[in-house]
Structure formats: structure tokens, C-alpha cells
C-alpha positions in Angstrom: 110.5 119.4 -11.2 110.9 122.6 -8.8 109.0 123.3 -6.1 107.3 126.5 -6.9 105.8 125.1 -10.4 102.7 123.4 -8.7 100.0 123.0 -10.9 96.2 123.9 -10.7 94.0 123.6 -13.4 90.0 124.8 -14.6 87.6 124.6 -17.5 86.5 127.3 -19.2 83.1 128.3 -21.0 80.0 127.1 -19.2 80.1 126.7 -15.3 78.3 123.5 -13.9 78.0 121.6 -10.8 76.8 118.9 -9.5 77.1 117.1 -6.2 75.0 115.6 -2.7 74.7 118.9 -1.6 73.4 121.3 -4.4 71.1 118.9 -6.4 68.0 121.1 -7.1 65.7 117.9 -6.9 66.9 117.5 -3.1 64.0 118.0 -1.1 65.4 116.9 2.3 65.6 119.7 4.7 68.3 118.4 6.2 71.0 118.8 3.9 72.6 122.4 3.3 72.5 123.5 -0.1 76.8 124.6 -1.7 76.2 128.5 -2.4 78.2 129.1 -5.7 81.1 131.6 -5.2 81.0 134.2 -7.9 84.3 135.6 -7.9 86.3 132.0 -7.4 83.7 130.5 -10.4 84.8 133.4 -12.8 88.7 133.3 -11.6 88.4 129.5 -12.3 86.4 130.4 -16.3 89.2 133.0 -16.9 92.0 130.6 -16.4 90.3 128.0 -18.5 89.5 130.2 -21.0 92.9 132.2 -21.3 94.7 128.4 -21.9 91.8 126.9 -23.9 90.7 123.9 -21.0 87.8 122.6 -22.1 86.4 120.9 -18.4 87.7 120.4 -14.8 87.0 119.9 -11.7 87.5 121.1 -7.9 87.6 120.2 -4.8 88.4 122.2 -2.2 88.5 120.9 1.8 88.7 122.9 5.4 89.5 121.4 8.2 88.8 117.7 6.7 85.1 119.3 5.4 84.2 119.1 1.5 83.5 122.8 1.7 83.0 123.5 -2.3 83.1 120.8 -5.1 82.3 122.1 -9.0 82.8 121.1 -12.5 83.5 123.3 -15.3 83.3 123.3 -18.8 82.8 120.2 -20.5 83.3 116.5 -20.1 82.5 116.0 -24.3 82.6 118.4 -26.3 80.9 116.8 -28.8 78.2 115.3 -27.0 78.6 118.7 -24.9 78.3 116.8 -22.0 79.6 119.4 -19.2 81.8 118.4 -16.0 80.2 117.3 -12.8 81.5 116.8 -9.3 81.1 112.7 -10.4 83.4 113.0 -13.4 86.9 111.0 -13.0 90.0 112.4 -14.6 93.7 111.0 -15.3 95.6 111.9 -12.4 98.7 111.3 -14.9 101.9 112.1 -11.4 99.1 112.4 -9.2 99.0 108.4 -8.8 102.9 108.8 -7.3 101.2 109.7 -3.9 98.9 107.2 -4.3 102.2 105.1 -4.5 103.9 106.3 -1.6 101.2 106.0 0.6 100.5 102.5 -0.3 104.3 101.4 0.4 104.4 103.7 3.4 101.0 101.8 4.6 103.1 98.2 4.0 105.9 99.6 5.7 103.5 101.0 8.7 102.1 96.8 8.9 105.6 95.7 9.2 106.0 94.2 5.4 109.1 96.0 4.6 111.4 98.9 5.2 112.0 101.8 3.4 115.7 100.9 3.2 114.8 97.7 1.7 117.2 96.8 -0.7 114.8 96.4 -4.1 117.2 93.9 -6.4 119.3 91.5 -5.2 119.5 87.9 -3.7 117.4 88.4 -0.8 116.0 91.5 -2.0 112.3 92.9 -2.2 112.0 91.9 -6.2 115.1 89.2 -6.2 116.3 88.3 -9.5 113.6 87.5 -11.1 113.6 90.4 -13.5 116.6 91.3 -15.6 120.0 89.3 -15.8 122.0 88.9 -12.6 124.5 89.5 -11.5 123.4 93.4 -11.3 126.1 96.3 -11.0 126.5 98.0 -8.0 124.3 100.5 -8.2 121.2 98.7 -8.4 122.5 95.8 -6.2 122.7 99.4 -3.8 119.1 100.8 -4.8 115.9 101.0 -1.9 112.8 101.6 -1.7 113.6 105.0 0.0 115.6 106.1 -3.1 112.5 105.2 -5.6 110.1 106.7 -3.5 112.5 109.9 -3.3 113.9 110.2 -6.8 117.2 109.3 -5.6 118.0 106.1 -7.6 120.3 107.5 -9.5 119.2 105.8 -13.0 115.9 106.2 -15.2 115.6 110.1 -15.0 116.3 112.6 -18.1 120.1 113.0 -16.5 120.3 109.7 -15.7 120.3 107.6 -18.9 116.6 108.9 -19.9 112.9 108.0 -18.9 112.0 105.0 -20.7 108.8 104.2 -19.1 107.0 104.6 -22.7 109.3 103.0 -24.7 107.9 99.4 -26.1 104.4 99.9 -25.5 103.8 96.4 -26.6 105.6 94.8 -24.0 104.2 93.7 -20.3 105.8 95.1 -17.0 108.0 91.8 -16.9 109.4 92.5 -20.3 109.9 96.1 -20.0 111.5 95.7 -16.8 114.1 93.0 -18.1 114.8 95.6 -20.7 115.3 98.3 -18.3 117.5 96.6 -16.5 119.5 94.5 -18.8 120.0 97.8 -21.4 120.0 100.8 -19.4 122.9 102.0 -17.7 122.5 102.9 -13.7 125.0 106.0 -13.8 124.9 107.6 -10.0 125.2 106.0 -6.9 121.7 106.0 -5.2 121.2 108.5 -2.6 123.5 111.1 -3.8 121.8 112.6 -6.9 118.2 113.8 -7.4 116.3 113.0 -10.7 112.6 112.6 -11.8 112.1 109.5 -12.6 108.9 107.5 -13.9 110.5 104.5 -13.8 111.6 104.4 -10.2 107.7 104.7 -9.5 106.2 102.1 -11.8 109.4 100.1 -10.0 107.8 100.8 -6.7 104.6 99.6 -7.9 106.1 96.5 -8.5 107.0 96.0 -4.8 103.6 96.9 -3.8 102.3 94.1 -5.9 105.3 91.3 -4.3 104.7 92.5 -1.0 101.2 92.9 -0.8 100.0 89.8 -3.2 97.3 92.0 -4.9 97.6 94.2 -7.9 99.0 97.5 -7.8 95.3 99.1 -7.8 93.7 96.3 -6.1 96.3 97.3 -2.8 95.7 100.6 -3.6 91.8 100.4 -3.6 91.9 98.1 -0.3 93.6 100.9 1.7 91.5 103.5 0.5 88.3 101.9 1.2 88.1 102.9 5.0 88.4 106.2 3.8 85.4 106.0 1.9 87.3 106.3 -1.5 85.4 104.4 -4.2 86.3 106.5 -7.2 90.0 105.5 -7.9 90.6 103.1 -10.7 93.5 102.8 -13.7 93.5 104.3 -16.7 92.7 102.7 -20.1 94.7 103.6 -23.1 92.3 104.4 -26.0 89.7 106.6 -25.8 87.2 103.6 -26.3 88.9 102.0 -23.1 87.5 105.2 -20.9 85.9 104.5 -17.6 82.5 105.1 -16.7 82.1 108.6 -15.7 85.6 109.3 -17.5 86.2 112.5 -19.1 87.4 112.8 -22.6 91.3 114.7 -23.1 91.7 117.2 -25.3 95.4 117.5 -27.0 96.4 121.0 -27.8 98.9 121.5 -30.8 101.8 119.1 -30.8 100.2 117.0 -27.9 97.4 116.3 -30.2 98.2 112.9 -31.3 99.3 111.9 -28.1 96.3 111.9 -26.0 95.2 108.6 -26.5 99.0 106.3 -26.7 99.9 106.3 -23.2 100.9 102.9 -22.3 98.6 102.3 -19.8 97.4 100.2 -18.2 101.0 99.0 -17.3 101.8 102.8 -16.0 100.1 102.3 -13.4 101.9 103.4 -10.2 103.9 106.3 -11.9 101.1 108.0 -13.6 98.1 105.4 -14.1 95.1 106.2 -11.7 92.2 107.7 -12.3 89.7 109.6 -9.6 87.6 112.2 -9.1 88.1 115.7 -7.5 86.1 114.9 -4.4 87.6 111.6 -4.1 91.3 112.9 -4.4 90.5 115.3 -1.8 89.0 112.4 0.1 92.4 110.5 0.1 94.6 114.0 0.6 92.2 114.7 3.7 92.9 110.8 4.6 96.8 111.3 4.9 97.2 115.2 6.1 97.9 114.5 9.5 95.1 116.5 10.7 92.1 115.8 13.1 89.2 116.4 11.1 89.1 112.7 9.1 90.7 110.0 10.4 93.5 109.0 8.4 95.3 105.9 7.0 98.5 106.3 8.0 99.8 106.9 11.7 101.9 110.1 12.8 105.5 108.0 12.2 104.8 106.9 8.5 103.6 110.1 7.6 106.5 112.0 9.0 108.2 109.2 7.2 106.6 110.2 3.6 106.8 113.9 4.0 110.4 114.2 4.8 112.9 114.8 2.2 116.5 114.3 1.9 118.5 116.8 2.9 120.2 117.5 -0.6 116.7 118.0 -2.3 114.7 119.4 0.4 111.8 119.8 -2.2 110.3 116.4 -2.6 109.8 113.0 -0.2 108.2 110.2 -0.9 105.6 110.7 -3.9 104.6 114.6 -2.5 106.5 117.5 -3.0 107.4 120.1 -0.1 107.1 123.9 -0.3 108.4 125.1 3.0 108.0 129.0 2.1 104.7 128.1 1.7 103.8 125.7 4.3 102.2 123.2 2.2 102.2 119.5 0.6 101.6 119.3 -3.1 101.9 117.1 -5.9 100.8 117.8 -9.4 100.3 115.6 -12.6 100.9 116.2 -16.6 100.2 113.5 -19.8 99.0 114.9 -22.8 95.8 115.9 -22.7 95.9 116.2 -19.1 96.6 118.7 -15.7 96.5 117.7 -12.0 97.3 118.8 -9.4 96.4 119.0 -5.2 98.0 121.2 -2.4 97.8 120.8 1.6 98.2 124.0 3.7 99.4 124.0 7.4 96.3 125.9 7.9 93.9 123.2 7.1 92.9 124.1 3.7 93.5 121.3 1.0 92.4 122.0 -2.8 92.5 119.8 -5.8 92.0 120.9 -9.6 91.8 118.1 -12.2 91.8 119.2 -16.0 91.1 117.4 -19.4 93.6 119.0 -21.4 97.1 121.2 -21.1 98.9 123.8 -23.1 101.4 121.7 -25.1 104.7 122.1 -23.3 106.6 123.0 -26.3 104.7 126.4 -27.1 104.2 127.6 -23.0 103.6 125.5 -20.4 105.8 127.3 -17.9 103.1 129.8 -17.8 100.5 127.8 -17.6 101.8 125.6 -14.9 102.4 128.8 -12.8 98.7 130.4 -13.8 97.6 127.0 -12.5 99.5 127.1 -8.8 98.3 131.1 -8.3 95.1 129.8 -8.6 95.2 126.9 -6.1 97.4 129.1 -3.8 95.1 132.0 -3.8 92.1 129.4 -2.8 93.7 127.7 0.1 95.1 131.1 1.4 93.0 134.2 0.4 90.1 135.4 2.8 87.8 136.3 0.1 86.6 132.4 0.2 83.8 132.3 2.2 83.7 128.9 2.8 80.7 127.3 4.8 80.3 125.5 7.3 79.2 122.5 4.9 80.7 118.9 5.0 80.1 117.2 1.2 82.1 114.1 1.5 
């Protein structure tokens, strides 16, 4: 994962949205009208069209006010049901925030540390998964080196991301495979790699710590913040949520829209949420005055600071220094995410219901995706107005 690919992501074909504020049956006088933006509406159609997205969705915040929420394209294709501001998309690495604000929140009430040790006698999760005694690597691993993909083990140069394998199993079963089979190769804290695994580990703590379910915590933090929309993912397309977008594989990720192992990846890449909502909870943790957020000024200085050998990413949000901003973007099959935070109080999110397949181009589409999100948080053609939609 490198900094500078930050994905962004819009449907293409027929333009449509739908929220509080532009509802042509609203009759109250009191509640300003969104004026659609031409130019950003047909940059957003011309991405979407150029990589074959059939809907998404956007958000886009200024100074903690939902200044411009739109769907695109369509929800069904088949039913041609097209994309409101209400829809709720797989937020696919998206949810990793979601994760590292919960533990940050636990660690902000005192429950833990972010040097915890994880496994161990004593330890956040004990013994009770795999078979002790445990090398010492993982008898070494914290929550700190989860959170910052510093574990040393689980990542494609560190023995391989597993978080898929087995779909049968439950999280105790998978977890005792993990770590009774799989090797924990670097010492934690000296070597960065993306890991899955580390963050469905994490949500594991969240769950020990906090006596609720991963989501259940998750939804109970959010709640202050008005956030209503965030739920997990179901696996088939049956299992889809109310309001929940169908995902449209292209090429070789065809047949893989609708296997993800959910519900059990839930903290790695579970969630599910609309636009507006994920803007909500961005807005709710961006350490600026306009909404009040959920975490004080310590644990978020705490989640946004990376290691000094991997500047790049903290604890479940990436950092782009040249560009003054915190990001984090998502991809499954079927599926593109992403959200960025500008120092100059702009915050935008883009949720898609299907990618390029990343055998046959996604390079370019994840950097079409991040010009597009750059341009709206920092170009002056935007005129936003003065219009508060959440």
C-alpha cells in the first residue's frame, strides 16, 4: 500500500440524487435546496464511464458541513434501480478506521494500552486461542503493531494473508489455525506489512475488552455522532442489507463478488455504510471544530501518528504529508472506497459498486480515483454552499 495510490471512485451513466436537502416534494421553506454542480457531476460520469462503474456515491464535507451528497449510476442494474444518497456500500479496508478508532476510543476510557501485549499469559487475548507456549514474536506483538501493520506476520512478505482461507471455519477456529500453522517471521515493530489479519486480530480485542460484538462496540461509539448507517456485511448477494447496493465483478473478479467470508471479516474489511454516514464518522474524528468528535486531541494524535520507519500509515488511516491530508481507501471484488481529510477542512468520500479487476489495470484506476477526490477537496472551481446536510 503506498501513500499516493488513494482511491476515489464514481458511477457512470445516469446522474441521480437524493437526500434531506434536494427532495423535490420538500415544501418547507426552511430547508435550502443542494444545487447540482455540472462540471464535478460530469467529471464524476466520465470516470465511471471510462472504468465501467456501474453506481456510487459521494459525500463531500466543509468545515464539518454536508456540503454536496449524490448518487450515480445504478444500485441494480437489473431492476435499474439508480444510487441514492441512502444507498450503503461495502466499505471492504474502509472498516480498518472504523477499527482503530474503536480501540483508540477503549484506550481513551482507560481499558487498555496501545502497547498492550495481545497474546500471552496476562495478555489482552491470553491463551485462549492457538497452542501455547507461543514463539517470541507473538509472545512480543501489541496492539500498536496491529493497528500499524507492524506485526511482523500475516502480510504478503510475511508468510501470506490468510484471512480468506477456510471460509467454513468461525473466528475461534481460524484464529487457532493462524496461529498454530503460520509462521511469525519479523520481530514486531521493525518491518512494515499490510496485513488483514492483524486487523480482524484487533477486532478481536475490541470484542474481549469491550464485552460487545465487534459492530455492536462499533455502533455504540458512533451513535453520539448521529451515525445510524453502519452495519456488517453479508456474504451472498441474498444476505444484502436493506438499502444495500449490488457489486458488479469485472473480468476475473467476476466470480468473486459474492465469497467473501464475511461476516467473520468484520474489523479488517466487513462494514458497510453509506457516503453521508462515512463522512459523518470522518467529520466525527478530524480533529476540527465544526462537529464534535469522539475522540479527544491525545488519542487522535495517538491514531494519526506513524512510525517513523513507515511514515505513511498509523493506526487504520494512512498519511500523505505532501498533501496534507488523512486518507484510507478500500478494495474486494466488486468493490472501491475510499475517504480523504484535508488540513484545509475539506473531507470527501466516494463509495463504488464495482472495480477494474486488478489483474488487467487497477493501477490506473486507483490513481484516476485519487485525482478525482484530490481535485474536489482542493480545486476552487467547487462552489460549495453554505448548506449543512447531515
Amino acid at each position: 500500500m503506498t501513500k499516493n495510490i488513494l482511491i476515489l471512485a464514481l458511477a457512470a451513466i445516469t446522474l441521480f440524487a437524493c437526500n434531506k436537502t434536494d427532495d423535490p416534494q420538500t415544501t418547507d421553506p426552511l430547508v435550502i435546496k443542494q444545487n447540482d454542480i455540472a462540471v464535478l457531476d460530469t467529471r464524476v460520469a466520465d470516470f465511471m464511464s471510462k472504468y465501467s462503474i456501474p453506481g456510487a456515491s459521494l459525500a463531500v464535507s466543509k468545515n464539518g458541513k454536508l456540503v454536496y451528497s449524490k448518487g450515480y449510476g445504478f444500485a441494480d442494474q437489473a431492476a435499474n434501480e439508480k444510487v441514492t444518497a441512502s444507498h450503503r456500500f461495502r466499505l471492504a479496508s474502509v472498516s480498518k478506521t472504523f477499527t482503530g478508532a474503536a480501540i483508540m476510543k477503549l484506550v481513551q476510557d482507560g481499558k487498555l494500552s496501545l502497547d498492550s501485549k495481545v497474546f500471552g499469559i496476562d495478555a489482552l487475548l491470553g491463551t485462549e486461542y492457538g497452542t501455547p507456549p507461543y514463539n517470541a514474536q507473538l509472545s512480543a506483538m501489541t496492539v500498536r503493531h496491529l493497528l500499524q501493520h507492524i506485526s511482523g506476520s500475516w502480510g504478503g512478505s510475511t508468510g501470506g494473508d490468510v484471512i480468506d482461507y477456510y471460509p467454513e471455519y468461525n473466528t475461534k477456529q481460524l484464529l487457532d489455525w493462524v496461529l498454530n500453522t503460520r509462521t511469525n517471521p519479523k520481530e514486531p515493530g521493525t518491518f512494515y506489512d499490510y496485513s488483514n489479519v492483524g486487523f480482524w486480530i484487533a477486532g478481536r480485542i475490541v470484542e474481549k475488552v469491550s464485552g460487545k460484538s465487534y459492530v455492536e462496540y462499533v455502533k455504540s461509539i458512533l451513535a453520539p455522532a448521529g451515525i445510524t448507517q453502519i452495519d456488517i456485511a453479508g456474504k451472498t448477494e441474498a444476505e444484502r442489507k436493506t438499502n444495500e447496493v449490488k457489486y458488479y465483478g469485472q473480468e476475473g473478479d467476476a466470480p468473486y463478488v459474492y465469497v467473501i467470508a464475511f461476516p467473520r471479516r468484520d474489523s479488517d474489511g466487513g462494514l458497510i455504510s453509506t457516503a453521508p454516514d462515512l463522512l459523518r464518522f470522518i467529520t466525527a474524528i478530524d480533529g476540527f471544530s465544526g462537529r464534535a468528535d469522539i475522540l479527544n486531541q491525545s488519542s487522535l494524535e495517538a491514531m494519526t501518528t506513524a512510525p517513523s520507519f513507515n511514515p505513511f500509515y498509523a493506526c487504520g488511516i494512512g498519511i500523505w504529508d505532501d498533501q496534507n491530508l488523512w486518507y484510507n481507501y478500500g478494495s474486494l471484488p466488486g468493490t472501491r472506497t475510499g475517504f480523504m481529510r484535508h488540513d484545509n477542512g475539506m473531507c470527501v468520500a466516494l463509495l463504488l459498486n464495482s472495480r477494474v479487476d486488478p489483474l488487467t489495470g487497477e493501477t490506473e484506476f486507483a490513481q484516476a480515483m485519487q485525482n478525482v477526490m484530490l481535485d474536489i477537496l482542493k480545486s476552487t472551481v467547487y462552489q460549495w454552499q453554505d448548506i449543512d446536510q447531515f
